[in-house]
C-alpha positions as CSV (number, residue, x, y, z in Angstrom):
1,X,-8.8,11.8,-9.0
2,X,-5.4,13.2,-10.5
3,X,-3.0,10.0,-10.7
4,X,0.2,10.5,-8.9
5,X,3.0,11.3,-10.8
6,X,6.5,9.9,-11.3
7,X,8.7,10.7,-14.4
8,X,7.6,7.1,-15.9
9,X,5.0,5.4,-13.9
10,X,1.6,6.9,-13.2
11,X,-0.6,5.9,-10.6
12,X,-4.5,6.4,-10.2
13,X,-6.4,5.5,-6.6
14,X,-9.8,5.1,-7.2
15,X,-11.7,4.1,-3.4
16,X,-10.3,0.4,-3.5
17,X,-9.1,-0.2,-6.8
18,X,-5.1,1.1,-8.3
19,X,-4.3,1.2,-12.0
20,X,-0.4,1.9,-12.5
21,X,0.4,2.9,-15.7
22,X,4.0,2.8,-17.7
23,X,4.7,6.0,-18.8
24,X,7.1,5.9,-21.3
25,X,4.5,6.3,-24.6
26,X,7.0,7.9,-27.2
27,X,8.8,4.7,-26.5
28,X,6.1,2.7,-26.4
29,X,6.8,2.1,-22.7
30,X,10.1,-0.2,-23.8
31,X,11.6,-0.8,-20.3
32,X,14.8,0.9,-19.4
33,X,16.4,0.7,-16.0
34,X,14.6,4.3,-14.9
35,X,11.4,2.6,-15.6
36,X,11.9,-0.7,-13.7
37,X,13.2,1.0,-10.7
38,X,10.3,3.1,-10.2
39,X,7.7,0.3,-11.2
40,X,9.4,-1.4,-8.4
41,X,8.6,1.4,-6.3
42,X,5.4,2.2,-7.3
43,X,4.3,-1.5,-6.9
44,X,5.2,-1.8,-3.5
45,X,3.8,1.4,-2.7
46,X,0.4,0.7,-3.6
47,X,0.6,-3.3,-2.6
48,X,1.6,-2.2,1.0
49,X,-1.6,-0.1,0.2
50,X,-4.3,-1.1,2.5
51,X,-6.9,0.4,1.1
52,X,-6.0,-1.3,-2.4
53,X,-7.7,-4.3,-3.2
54,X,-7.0,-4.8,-6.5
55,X,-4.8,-3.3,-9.1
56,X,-4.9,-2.9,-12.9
57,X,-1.0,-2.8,-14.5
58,X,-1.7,-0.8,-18.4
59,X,0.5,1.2,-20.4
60,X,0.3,5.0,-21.6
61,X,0.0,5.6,-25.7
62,X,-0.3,3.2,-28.2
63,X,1.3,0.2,-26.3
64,X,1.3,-1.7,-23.1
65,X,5.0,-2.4,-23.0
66,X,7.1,-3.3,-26.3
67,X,9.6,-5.0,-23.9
68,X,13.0,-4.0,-23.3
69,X,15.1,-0.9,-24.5
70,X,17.4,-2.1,-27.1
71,X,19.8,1.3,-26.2
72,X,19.4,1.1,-22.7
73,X,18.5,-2.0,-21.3
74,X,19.6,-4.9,-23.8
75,X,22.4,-3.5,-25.9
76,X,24.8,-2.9,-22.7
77,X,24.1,-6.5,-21.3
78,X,26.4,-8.3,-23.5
79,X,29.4,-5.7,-22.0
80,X,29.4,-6.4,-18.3
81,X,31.1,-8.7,-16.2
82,X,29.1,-12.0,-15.3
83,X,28.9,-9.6,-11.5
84,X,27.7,-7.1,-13.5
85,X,25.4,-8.4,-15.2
86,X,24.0,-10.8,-12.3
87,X,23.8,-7.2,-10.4
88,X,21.7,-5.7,-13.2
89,X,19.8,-8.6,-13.3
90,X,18.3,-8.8,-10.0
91,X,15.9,-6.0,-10.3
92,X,14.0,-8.9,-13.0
93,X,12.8,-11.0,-10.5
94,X,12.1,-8.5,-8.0
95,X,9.3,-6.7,-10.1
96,X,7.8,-9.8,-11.2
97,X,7.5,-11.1,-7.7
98,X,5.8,-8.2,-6.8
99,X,3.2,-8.9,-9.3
100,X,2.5,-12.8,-8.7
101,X,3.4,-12.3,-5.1
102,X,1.2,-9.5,-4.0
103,X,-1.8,-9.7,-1.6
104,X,-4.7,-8.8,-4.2
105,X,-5.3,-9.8,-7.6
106,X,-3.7,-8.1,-10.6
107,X,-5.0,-7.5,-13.7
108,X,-3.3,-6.4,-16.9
109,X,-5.0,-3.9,-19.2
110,X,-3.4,-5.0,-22.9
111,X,-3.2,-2.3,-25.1
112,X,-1.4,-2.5,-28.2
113,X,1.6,-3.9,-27.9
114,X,3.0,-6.3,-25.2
115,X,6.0,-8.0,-26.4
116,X,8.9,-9.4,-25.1
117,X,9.6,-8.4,-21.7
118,X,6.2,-6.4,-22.2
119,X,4.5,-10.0,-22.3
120,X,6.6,-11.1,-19.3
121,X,4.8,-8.0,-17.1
122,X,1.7,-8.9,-18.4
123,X,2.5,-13.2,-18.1
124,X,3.2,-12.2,-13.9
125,X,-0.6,-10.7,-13.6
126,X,-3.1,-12.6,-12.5
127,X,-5.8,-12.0,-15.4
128,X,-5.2,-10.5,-18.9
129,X,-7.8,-8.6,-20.9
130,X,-6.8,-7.2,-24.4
131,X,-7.6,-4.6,-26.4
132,X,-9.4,-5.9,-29.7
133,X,-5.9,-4.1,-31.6
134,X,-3.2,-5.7,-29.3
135,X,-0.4,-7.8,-30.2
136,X,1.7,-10.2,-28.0
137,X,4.9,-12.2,-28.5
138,X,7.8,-13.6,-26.9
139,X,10.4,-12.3,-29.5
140,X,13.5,-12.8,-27.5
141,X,14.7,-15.8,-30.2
142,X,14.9,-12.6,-32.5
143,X,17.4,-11.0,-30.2
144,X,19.2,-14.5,-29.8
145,X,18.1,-14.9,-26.2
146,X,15.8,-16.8,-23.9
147,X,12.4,-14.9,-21.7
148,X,12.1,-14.2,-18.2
149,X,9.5,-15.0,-16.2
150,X,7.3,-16.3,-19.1
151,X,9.1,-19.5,-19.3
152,X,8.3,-20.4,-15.7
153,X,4.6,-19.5,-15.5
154,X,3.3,-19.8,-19.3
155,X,3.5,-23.6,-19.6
156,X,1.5,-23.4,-16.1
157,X,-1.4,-21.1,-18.3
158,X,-1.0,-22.7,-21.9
159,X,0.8,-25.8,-21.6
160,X,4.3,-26.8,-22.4
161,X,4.2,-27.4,-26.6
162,X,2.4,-24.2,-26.9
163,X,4.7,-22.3,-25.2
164,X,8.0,-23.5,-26.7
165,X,6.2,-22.5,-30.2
166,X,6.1,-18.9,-28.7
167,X,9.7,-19.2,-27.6
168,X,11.0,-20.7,-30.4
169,X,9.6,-18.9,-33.5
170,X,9.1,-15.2,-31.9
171,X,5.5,-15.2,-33.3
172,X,3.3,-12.3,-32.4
173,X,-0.2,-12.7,-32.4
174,X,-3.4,-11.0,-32.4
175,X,-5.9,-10.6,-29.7
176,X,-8.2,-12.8,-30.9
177,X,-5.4,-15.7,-31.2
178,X,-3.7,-15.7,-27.7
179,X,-7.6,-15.9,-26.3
180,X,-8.0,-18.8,-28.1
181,X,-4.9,-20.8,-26.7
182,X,-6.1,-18.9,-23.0
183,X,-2.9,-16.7,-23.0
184,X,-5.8,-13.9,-22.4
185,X,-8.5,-14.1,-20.6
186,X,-11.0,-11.7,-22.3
187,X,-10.8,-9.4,-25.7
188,X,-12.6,-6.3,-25.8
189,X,-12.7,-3.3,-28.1
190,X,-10.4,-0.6,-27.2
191,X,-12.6,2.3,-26.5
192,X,-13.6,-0.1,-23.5
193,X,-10.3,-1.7,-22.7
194,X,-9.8,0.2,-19.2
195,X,-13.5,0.4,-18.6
196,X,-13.5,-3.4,-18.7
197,X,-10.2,-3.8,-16.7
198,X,-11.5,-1.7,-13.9
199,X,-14.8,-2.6,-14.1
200,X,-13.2,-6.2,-13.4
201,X,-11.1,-4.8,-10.4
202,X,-13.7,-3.3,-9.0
203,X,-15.4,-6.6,-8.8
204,X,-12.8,-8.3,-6.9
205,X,-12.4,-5.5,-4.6
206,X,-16.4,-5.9,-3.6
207,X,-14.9,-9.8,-2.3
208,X,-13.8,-10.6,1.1
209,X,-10.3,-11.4,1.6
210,X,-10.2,-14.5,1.1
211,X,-9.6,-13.6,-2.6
212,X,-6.1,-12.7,-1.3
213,X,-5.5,-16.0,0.6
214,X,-6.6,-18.1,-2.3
215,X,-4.2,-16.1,-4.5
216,X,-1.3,-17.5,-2.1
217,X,-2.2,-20.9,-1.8
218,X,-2.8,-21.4,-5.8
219,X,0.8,-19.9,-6.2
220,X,2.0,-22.2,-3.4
221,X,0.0,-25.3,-4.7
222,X,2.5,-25.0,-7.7
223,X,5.3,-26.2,-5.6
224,X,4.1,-28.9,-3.4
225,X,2.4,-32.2,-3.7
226,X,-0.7,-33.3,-3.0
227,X,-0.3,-34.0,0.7
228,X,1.5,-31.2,1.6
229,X,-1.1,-29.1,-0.3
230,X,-3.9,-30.4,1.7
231,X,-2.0,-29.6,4.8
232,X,-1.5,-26.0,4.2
233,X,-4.7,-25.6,2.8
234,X,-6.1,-26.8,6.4
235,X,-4.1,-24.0,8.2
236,X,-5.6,-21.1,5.7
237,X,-8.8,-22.3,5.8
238,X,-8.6,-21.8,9.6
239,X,-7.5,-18.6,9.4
240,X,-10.2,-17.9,6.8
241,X,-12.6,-19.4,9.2
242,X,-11.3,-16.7,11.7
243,X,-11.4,-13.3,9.6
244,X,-13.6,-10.4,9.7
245,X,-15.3,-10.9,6.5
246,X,-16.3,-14.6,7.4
247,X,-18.3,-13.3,10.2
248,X,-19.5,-10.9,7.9
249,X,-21.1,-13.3,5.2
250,X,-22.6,-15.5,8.0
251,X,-24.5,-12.4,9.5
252,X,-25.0,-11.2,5.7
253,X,-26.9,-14.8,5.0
254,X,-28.9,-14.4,8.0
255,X,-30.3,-11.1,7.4
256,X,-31.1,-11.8,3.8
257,X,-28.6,-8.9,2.9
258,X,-25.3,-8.7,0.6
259,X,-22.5,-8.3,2.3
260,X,-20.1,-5.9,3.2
261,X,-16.5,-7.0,3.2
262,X,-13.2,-5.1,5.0
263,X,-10.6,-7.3,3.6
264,X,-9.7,-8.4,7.0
């Protein structure tokens, strides 16, 4: 299938799976205002997608984002007014709420570069798998200033000390290197970076939707305590009990067969 086109985000449907790709390769798909608007739009295009149950977030060329555009997108921050600059900056958390927010797993295809607000994207998926060749770092302390989303969800994926050594020194590391401290999930070589990734999405996509659920109540599990927790756990697994795809398995078991799942 021909992806769909915009001028810097690509899109390829494939039966239940989406893989959106940055499109900015000469610029190793550094994000610049044009960009983040029409991620934004693509995301909640293919999120309010249906027939999408899972998606795969990579980047065209050599990179999978080398963060922010220093011309476009950094340099003019330090000019605006503080309404200005709070206005600029609410497209941010919009894009990565998308990501950790949406309805079906996401996973991030790593290739080359992801640095800066490049790691941030790929920090907001659910799962990471790199490219044998990629690199990732939080290098905003080069820039003099703090990460985005990373800062809330990395201590939650690698703990706190090794996160404040990313923050602090700017270190990039290999592949190989942020699997070992879990930062990504799986390494692979690069020839078989998006045959991996999808291969991956495909997988979830097979699963009934309680994969969907589960992703909300993880997310929400981060901000309650234990007895609230087990509380609204109790409500989804009613609902759970109550889907399409529940039935589904049950009959499946019965007649010795796999199942076939609607994600309802």
């Amino acid at each position: 299938m021909q992806p769909e086109r915009r001028e810097n985000v690509l899109v390829k449907r494939t039966e239940n799976i989406a893989v959106v790709t940055l499109n900015r390769p000469d610029k190793l798909n550094a994000l610049s205002p044009e960009l983040i608007k029409e991620l934004i739009e693509t995301l909640g295009e293919v999120i309010n997608d249906d027939r999408i149950r899972a998606m795969v977030l990579t980047g065209a060329g050599r990179a999978f984002c080398a963060g922010g555009d220093v011309t476009m997108d950094i340099a003019p921050l330090s000019k605006m007014t503080p309404i200005e600059f709070e206005k600029y900056m609410e497209q941010s958390p919009i894009l990565y709420k998308l990501l950790i927010n949406a309805k079906k797993p996401v996973i991030a295809a790593i290739n080359g570069h992801a640095i800066g607000a490049g790691l941030d994207l790929a920090v907001a998926c659910d799962f990471r798998i790199a490219a044998e060749d990629a690199q990732l770092g939080l290098v905003f302390v080069k820039m003099g200033i703090a990460p985005d989303v990373s800062l809330y969800l990395l201590p939650r994926i690698i703990g706190l000390s090794k996160t404040k050594r990313l923050a602090f020194t700017g270190d990039i590391l290999k592949a190989g290197e942020a699997e070992q401290i879990g930062l990504v999930d799986k390494v692979v070589p690069s020839n078989e970076l998006m045959v991996s990734a999808e291969a991956f999405a495909k997988t979830l996509a097979e699963g009934p939707v309680s994969i969907g659920i589960m992703k909300q109540i993880i997310n929400q599990a981060l901000r309650m305590d234990l007895d609230a927790f087990m509380d609204y756990k109790l409500q989804r697994q009613y609902q759970l009990f109550h889907t399409d795809d529940h039935m589904e398995a049950v009959r499946a078991w019965g007649e010795k067969r796999k199942p076939i799942f609607n994600w309802k």
